[in-house]
Structure formats: C-alpha cells, structure tokens
N, CA, C and O of each residue as an XYZ file, in Angstrom:
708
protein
N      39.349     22.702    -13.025
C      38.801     22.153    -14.242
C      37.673     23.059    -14.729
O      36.743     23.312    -13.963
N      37.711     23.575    -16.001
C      37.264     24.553    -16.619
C      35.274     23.833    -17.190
O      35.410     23.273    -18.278
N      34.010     23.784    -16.797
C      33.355     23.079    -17.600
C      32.472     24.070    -18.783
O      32.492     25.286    -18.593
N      31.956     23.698    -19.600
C      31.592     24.609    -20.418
C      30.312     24.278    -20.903
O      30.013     23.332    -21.631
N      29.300     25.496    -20.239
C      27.629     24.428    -20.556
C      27.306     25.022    -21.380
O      27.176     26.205    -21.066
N      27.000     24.720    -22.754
C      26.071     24.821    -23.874
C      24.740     25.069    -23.327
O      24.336     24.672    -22.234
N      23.872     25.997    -24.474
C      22.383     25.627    -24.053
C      21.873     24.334    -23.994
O      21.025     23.868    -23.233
N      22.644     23.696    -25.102
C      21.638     22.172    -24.873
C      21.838     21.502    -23.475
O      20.875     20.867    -23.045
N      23.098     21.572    -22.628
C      23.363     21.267    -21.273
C      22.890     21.930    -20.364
O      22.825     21.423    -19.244
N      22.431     23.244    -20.593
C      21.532     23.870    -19.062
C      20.159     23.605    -19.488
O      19.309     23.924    -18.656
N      19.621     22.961    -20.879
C      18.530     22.547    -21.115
C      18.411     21.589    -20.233
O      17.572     21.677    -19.336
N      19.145     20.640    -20.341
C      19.589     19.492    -19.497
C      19.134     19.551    -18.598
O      18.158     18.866    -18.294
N      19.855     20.653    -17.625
C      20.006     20.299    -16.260
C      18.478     20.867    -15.703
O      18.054     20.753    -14.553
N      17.890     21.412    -16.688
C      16.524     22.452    -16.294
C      15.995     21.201    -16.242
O      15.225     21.027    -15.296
N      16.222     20.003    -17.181
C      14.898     18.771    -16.918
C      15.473     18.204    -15.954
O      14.762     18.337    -14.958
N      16.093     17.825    -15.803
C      16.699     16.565    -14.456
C      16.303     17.428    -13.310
O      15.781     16.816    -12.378
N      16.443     18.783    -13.165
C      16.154     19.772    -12.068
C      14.470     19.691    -11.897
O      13.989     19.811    -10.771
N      13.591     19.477    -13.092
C      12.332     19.901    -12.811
C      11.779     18.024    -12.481
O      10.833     17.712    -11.758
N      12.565     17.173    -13.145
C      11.600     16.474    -12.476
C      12.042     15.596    -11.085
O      11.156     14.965    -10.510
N      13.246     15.574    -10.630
C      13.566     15.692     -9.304
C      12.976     16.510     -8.491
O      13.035     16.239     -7.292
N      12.335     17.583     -8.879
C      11.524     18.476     -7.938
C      10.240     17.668     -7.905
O       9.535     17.455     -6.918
N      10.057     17.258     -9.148
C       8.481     16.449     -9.587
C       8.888     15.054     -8.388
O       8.341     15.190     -7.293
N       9.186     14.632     -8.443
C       9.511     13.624     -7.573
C       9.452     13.674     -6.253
O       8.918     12.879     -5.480
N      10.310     15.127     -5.932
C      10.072     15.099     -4.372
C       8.494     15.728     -3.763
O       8.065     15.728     -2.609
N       8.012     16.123     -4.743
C       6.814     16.558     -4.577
C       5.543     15.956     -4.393
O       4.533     16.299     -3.778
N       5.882     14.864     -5.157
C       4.528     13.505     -5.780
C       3.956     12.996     -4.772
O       4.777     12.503     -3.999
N       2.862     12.897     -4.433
C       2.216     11.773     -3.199
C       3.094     10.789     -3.536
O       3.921     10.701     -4.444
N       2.635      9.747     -2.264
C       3.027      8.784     -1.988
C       1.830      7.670     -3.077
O       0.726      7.891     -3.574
N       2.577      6.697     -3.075
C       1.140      5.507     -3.691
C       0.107      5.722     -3.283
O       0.035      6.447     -2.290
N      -0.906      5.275     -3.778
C      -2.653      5.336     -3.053
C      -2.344      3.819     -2.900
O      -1.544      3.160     -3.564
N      -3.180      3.387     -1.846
C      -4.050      2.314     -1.303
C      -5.486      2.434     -2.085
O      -5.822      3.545     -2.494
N      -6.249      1.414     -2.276
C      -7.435      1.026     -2.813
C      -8.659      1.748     -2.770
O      -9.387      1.847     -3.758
N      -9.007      2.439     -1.272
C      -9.723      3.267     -1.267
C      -9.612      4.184      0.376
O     -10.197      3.811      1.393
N      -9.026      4.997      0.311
C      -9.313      5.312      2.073
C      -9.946      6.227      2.657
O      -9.337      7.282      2.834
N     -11.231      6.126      3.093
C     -12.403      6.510      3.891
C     -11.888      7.187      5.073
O     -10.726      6.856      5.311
N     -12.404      8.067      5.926
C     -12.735      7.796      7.221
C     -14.160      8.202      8.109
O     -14.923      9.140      7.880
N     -14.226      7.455      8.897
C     -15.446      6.649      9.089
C     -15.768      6.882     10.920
O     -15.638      5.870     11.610
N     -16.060      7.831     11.426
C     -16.240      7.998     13.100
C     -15.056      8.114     13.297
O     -14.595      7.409     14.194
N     -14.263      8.890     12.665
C     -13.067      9.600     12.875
C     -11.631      9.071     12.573
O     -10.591      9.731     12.566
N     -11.815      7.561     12.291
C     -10.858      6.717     12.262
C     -10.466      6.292     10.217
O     -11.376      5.755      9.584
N      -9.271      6.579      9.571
C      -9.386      6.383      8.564
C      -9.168      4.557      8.200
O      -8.580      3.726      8.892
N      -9.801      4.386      7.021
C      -9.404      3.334      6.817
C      -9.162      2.830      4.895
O      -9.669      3.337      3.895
N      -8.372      1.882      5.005
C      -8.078      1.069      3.708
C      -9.572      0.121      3.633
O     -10.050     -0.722      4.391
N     -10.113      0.829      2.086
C     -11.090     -0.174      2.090
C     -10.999     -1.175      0.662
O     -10.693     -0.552     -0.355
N     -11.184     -2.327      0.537
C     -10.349     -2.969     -0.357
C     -11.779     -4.031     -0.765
O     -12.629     -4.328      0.074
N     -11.803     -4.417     -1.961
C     -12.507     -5.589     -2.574
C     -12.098     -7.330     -2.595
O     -10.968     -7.742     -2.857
N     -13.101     -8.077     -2.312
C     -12.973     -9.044     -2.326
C     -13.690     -9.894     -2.849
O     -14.777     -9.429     -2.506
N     -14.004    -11.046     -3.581
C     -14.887    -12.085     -3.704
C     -14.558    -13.465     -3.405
O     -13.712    -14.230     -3.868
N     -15.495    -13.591     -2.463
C     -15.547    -14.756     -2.043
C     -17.055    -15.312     -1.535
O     -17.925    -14.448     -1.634
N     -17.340    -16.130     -1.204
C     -18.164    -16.590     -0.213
C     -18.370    -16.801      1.398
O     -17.357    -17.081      2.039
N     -19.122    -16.731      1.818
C     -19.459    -17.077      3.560
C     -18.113    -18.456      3.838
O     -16.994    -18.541      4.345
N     -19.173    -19.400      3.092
C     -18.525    -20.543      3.319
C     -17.456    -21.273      2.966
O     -17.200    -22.437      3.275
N     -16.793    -20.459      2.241
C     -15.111    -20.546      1.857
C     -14.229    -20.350      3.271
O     -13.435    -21.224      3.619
N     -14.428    -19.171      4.029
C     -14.019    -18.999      5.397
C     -15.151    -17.837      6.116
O     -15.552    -16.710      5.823
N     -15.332    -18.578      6.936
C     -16.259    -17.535      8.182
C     -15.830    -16.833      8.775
O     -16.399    -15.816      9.173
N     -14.242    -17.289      9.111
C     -13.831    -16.180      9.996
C     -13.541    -14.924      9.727
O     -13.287    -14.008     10.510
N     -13.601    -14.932      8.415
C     -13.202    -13.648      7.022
C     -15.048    -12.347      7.400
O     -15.074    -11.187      6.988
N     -15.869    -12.780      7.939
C     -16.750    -12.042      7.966
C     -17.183    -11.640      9.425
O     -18.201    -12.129      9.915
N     -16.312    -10.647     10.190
C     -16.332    -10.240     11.342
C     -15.921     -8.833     11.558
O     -15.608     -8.058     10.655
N     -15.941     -8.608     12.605
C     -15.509     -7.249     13.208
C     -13.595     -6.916     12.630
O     -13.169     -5.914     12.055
N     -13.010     -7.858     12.956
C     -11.837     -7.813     12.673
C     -11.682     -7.244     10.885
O     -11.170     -6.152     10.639
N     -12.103     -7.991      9.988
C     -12.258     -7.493      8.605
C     -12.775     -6.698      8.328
O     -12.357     -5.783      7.619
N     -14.292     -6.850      9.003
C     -15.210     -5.572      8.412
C     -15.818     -5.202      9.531
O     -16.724     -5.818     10.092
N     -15.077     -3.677     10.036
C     -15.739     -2.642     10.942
C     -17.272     -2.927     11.073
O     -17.864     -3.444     12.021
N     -17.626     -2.596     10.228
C     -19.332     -2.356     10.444
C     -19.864     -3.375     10.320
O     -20.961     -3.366      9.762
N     -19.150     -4.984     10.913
C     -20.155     -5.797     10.875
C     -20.631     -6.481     12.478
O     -19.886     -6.637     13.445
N     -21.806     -6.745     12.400
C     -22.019     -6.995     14.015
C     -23.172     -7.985     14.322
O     -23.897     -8.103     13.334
N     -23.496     -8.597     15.186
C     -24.114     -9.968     15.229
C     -25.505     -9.455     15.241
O     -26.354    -10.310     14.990
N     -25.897     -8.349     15.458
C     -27.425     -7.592     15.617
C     -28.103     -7.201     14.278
O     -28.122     -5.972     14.212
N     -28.653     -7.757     13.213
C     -29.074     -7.483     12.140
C     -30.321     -6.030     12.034
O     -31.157     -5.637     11.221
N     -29.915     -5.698     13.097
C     -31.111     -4.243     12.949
C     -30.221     -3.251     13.225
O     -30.628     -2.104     13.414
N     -28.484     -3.664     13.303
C     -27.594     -2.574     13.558
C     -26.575     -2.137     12.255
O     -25.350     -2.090     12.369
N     -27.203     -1.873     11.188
C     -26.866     -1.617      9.899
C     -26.245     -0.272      9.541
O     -25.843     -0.007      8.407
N     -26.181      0.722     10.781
C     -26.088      2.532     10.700
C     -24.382      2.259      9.761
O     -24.103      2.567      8.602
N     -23.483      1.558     10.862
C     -22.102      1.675     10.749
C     -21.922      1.358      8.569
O     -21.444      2.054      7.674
N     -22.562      0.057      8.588
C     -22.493     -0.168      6.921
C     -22.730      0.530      6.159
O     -21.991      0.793      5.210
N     -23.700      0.960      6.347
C     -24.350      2.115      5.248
C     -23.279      3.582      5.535
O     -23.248      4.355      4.578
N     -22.736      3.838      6.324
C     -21.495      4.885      6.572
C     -20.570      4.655      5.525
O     -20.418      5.245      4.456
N     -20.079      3.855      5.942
C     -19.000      2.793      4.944
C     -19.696      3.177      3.463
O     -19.240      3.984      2.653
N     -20.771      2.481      3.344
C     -21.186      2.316      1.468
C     -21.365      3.459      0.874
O     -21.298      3.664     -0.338
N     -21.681      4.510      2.032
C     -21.830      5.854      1.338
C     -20.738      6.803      1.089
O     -20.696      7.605      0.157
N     -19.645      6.596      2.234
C     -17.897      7.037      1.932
C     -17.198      5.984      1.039
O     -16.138      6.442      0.613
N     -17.440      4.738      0.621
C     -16.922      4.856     -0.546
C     -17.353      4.576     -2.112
O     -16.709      4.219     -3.098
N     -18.715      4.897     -1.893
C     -19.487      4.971     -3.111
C     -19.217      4.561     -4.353
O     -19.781      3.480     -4.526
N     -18.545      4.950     -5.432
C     -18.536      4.097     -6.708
C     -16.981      3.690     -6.641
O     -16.594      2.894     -7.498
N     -16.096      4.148     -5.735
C     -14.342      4.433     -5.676
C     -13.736      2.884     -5.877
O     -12.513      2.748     -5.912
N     -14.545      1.806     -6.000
C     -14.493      0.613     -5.761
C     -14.814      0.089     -6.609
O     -14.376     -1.061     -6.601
N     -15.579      0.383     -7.680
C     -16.323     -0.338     -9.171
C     -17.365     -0.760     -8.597
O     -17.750     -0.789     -7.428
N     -17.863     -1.156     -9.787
C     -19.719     -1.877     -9.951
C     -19.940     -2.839    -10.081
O     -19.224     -3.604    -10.727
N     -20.860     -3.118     -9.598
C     -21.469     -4.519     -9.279
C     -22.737     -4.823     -9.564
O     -23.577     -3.982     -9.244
N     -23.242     -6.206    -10.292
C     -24.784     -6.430     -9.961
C     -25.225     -7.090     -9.120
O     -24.516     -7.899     -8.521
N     -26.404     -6.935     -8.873
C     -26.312     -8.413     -7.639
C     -28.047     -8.493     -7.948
O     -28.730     -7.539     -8.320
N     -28.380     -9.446     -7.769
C     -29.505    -10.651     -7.686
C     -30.651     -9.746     -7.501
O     -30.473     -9.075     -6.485
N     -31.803     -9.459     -8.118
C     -33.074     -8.650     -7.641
C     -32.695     -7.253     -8.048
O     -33.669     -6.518     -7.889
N     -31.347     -6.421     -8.646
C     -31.234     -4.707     -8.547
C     -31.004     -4.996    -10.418
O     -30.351     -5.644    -11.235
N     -31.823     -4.220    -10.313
C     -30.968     -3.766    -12.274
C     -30.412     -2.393    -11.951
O     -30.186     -1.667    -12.920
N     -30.196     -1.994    -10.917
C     -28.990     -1.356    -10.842
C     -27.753     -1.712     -9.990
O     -27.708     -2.288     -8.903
N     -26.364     -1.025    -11.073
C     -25.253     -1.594    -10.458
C     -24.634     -0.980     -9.109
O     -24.588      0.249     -9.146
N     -24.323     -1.350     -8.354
C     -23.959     -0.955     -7.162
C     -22.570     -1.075     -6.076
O     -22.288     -2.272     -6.021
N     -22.021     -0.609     -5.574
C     -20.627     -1.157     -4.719
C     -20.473     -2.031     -4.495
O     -21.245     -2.914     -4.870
N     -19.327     -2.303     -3.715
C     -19.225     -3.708     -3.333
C     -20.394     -4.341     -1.933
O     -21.131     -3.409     -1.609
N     -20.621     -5.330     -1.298
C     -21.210     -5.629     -0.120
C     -20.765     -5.357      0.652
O     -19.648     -5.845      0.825
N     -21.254     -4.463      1.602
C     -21.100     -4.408      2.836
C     -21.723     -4.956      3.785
O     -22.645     -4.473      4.442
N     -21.028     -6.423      3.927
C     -21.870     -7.205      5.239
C     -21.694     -6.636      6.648
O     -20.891     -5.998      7.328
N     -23.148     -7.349      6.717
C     -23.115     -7.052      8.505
C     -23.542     -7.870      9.104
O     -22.971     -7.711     10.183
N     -24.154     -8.666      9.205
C     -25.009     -9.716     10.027
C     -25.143    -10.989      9.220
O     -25.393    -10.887      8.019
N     -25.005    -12.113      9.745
C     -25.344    -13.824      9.103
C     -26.709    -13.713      9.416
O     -26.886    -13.185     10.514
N     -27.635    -14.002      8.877
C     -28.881    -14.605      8.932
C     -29.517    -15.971      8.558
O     -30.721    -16.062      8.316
N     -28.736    -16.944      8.523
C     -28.367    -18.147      8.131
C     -29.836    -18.898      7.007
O     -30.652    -19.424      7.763
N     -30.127    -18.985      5.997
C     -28.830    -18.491      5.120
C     -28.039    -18.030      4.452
O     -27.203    -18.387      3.621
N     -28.565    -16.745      5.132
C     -28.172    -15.578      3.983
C     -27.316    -14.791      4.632
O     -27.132    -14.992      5.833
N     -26.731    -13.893      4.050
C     -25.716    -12.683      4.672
C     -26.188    -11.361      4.326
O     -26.119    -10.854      3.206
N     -26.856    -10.646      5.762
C     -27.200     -9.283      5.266
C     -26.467     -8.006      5.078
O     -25.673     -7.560      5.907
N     -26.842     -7.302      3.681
C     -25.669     -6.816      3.564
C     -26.033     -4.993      2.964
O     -27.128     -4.964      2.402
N     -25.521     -3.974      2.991
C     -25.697     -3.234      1.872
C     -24.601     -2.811      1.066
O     -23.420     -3.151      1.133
N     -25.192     -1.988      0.264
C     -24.425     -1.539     -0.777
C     -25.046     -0.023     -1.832
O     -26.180      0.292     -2.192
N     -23.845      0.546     -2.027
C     -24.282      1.595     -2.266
C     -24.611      1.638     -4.110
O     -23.839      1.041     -4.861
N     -25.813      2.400     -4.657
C     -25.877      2.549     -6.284
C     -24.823      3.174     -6.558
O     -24.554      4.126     -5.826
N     -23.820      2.823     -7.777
C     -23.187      4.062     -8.276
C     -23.767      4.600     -8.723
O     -23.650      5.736     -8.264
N     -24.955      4.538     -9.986
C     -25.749      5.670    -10.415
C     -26.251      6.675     -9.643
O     -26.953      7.452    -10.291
N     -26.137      6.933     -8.483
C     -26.894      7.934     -7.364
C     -26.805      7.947     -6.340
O     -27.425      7.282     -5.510
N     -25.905      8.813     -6.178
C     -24.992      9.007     -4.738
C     -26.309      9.098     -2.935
O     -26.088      9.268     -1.736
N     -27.486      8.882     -3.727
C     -28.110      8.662     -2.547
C     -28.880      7.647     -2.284
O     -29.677      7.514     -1.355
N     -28.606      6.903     -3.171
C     -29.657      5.764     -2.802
C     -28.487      4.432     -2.279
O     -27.385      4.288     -2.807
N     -29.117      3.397     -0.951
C     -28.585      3.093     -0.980
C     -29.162      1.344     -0.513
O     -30.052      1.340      0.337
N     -28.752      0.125     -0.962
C     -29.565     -0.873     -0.487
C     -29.340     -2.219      0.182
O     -28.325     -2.857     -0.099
N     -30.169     -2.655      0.993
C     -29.840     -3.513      1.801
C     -30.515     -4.910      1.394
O     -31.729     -5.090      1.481
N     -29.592     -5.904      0.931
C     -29.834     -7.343      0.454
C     -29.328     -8.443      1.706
O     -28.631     -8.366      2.718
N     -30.162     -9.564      0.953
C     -29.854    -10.453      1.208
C     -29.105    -11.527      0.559
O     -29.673    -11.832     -0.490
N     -28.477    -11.939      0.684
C     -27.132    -12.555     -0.611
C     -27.205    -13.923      0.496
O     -27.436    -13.903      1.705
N     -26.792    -15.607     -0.803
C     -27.314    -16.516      0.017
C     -25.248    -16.933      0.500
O     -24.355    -16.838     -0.342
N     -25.111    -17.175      1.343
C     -24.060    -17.703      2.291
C     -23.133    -18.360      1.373
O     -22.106    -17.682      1.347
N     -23.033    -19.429      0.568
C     -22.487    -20.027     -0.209
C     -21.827    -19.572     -1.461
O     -20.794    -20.000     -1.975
N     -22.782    -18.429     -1.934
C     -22.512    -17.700     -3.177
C     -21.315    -16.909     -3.069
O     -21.060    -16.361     -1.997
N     -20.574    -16.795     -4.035
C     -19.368    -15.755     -3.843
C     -19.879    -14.461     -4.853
O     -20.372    -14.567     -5.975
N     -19.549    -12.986     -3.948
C     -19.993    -11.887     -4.066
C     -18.687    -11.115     -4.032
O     -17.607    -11.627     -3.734
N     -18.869     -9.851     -4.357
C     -17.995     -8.731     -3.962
C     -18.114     -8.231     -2.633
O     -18.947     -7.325     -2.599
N     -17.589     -8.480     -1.504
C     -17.488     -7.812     -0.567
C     -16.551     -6.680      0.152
O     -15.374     -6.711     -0.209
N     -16.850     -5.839      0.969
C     -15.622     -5.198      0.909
C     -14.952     -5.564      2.349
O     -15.587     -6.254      3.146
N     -13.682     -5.094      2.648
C     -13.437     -5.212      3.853
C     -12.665     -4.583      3.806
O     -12.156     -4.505      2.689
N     -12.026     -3.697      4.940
C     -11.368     -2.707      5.656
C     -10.046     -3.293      6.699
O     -10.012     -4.298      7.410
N      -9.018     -2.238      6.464
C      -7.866     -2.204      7.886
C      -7.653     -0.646      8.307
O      -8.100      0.389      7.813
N      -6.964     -0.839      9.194
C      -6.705      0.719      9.494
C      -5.745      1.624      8.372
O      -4.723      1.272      7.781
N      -6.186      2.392      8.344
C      -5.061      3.214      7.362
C      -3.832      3.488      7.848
O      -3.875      3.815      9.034
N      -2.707      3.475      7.354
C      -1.538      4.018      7.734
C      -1.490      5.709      7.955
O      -2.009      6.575      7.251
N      -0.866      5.820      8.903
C      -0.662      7.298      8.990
C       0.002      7.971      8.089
O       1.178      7.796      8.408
N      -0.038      8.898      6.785
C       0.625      9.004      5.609
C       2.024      9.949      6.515
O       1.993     10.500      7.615
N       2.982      9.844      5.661
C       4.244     10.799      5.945
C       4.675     11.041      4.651
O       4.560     10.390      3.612
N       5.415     12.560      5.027
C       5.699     13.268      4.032
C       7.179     13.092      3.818
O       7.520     13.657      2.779
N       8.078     12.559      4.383
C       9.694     12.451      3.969
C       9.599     11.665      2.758
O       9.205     10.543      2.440
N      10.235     12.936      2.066
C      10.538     12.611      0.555
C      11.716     11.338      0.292
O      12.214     11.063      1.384
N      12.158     10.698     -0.546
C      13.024      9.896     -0.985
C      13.921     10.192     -1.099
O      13.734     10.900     -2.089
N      15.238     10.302     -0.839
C      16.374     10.891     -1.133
C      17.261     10.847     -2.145
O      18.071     11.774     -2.178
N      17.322     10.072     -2.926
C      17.975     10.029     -4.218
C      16.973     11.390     -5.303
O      17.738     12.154     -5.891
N      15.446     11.664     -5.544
C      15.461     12.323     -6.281
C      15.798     13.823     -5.145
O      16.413     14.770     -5.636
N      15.540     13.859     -4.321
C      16.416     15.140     -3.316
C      17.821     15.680     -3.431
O      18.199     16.832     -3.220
N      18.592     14.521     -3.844
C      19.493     14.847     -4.275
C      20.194     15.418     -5.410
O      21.117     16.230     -5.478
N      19.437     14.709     -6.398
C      19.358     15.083     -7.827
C      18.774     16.565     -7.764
O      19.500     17.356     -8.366
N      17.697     17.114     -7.212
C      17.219     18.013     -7.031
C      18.554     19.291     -6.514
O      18.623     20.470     -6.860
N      19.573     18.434     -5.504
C      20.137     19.769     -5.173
C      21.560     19.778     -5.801
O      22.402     20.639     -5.546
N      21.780     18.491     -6.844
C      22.771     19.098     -7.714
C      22.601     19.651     -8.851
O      23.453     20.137     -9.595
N      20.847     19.530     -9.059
C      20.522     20.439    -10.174
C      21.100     21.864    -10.003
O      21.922     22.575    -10.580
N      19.961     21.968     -8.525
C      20.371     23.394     -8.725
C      21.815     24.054     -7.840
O      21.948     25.244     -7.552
N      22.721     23.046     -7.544
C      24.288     23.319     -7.969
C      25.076     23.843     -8.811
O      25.956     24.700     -8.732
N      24.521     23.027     -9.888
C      25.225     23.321    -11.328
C      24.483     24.433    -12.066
O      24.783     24.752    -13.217
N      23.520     25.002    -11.379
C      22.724     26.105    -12.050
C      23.326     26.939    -11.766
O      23.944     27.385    -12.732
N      23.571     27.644    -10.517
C      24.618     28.488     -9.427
C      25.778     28.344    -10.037
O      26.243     29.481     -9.961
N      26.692     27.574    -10.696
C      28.145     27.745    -10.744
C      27.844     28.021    -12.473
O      28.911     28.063    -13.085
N      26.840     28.180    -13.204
C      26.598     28.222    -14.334
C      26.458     29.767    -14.435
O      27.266     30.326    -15.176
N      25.533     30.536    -13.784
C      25.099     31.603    -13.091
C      26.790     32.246    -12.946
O      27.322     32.894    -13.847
N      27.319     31.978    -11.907
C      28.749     31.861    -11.589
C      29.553     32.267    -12.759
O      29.474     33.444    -13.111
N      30.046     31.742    -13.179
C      31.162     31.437    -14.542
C      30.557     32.702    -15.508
O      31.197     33.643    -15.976
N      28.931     32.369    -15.662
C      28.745     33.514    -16.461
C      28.669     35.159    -16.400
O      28.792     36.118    -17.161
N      28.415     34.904    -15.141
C      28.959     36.594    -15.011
C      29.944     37.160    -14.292
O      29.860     38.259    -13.743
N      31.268     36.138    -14.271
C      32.572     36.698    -13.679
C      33.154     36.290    -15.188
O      34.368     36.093    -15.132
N      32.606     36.118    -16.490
C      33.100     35.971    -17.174
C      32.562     36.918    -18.923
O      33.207     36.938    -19.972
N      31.213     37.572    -18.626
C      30.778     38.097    -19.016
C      31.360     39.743    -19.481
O      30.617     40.511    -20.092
C-alpha cells in the first residue's frame, strides 16, 4: 500500500511527534510543597482547623517538628524556613505582617505554641501563641514519595510511531527522488 505524505501531513506528524516527546519528558504532578528537612523529604500541606476539633491531629505523627517540650522549637523553625511563602499568607493575631502557615509544636494549655515564617522576608521568623479553640492555618507534613522517572506509555508510543512514519517518509523519498 502506496501512502503519500503531503507537507501538511509531515506537518502533522512533526506535532504529534513533538508533543509525545513533550509528554514523555514532563515531570510528574507536584504535591503541595516538598521540603527536605534532616535529610528526610517531605509533603508539606495546609490545613485549618482548631486544637479542639481533634487533638490527635497535633502530634509527631502529623507534624514532624512537634514535641511535648516547648523550649524545643529548632525542628519548626527548619520546617517554616524550607517552606517559606510556597504555601500562601497568612495573618494572625498581634503581626501586621503576613506570614506561613503555623507550625505547631507544643500545647501550652491554652494556647498552642507555634511559628511561622514572614513571607515578606525570607529571614525573619516568629513564634506565637494562638488560643486552642481558634481555627488557624496549620501546616502538617507526610513523607514524600520517592519520585520515579518511568514515563507513561501511550505518549511513548505515539512518540515512536512518530518517528516511524518520519523514517519511511525519509524512505519513499529518496528511493524515489
């Protein structure tokens, strides 16, 4: 069977070819924000809620850097400073400036101590007290997935009958030339 490609058809196949390449090329989705933090990466994600909606929501398990010792704040402020504005802005109670989400660490009953980083200025960074009941932006963390690179196979494929039909195009034209 004889086929016969016009320019407008190897125009064609040049787009279906370039963006099947675009495809196999593309990251994968992003997750919300991913840090890593004492070597370990993580998904760091926004929330609002309150203390007293659920307690069990404000621990080690959710949030890495939180811990029952309120003078052990190093791990939070790690956190607020890796993910700095990547999360949106916030006000909170006493700052006229806007700032990350909370990073709790300690109950102080009745408050929840917490910091958070300014977006206006990647170095400043501050530690509140927010009252237990109130619902805030907090953040909380899981482990990151290990990313992988195996592409999808349908645009892979498309990709290698693009350049199939480029080769037998190539082909035809100069055993016929």
């Amino acid at each position: 069977m004889l086929h016969v490609f016009t320019p407008v058809s190897c125009r064609l196949w040049g787009v279906v070819a370039g963006y099947s390449l675009a495809a196999c090329l593309s990251a994968p989705a992003a997750h919300a924000v991913v840090v890593t933090v004492g070597g370990t990466s993580y998904d760091v994600l926004v929330t609002n809620r309150a203390y007293t909606d659920d307690p069990s929501f404000f621990s080690s398990a959710s949030m890495p850097w939180f811990t029952a010792n309120p003078a052990d704040n190093n791990l939070a402020y790690e956190f607020a400073a890796a993910v700095f504005d990547q999360l949106g802005s916030f006000y909170y109670p006493g700052f006229t400036e806007p700032g990350g989400p909370l990073f709790a660490f300690a109950i102080n009953t009745p408050n929840i101590l917490a910091v958070f980083q300014e977006t206006n200025d990647p170095n400043i960074q501050n530690e509140t007290n927010v009252v237990i009941s109130q619902a805030y932006n907090y953040a909380y963390a899981t482990s990151a997935p290990v990313p992988t690179s195996v592409p999808s196979p349908l645009p892979l494929i498309g990709a290698v009958a693009a350049l199939r039909a480029a080769r037998r195009l190539r082909h035809r034209l100069t055993h016929h030339a």
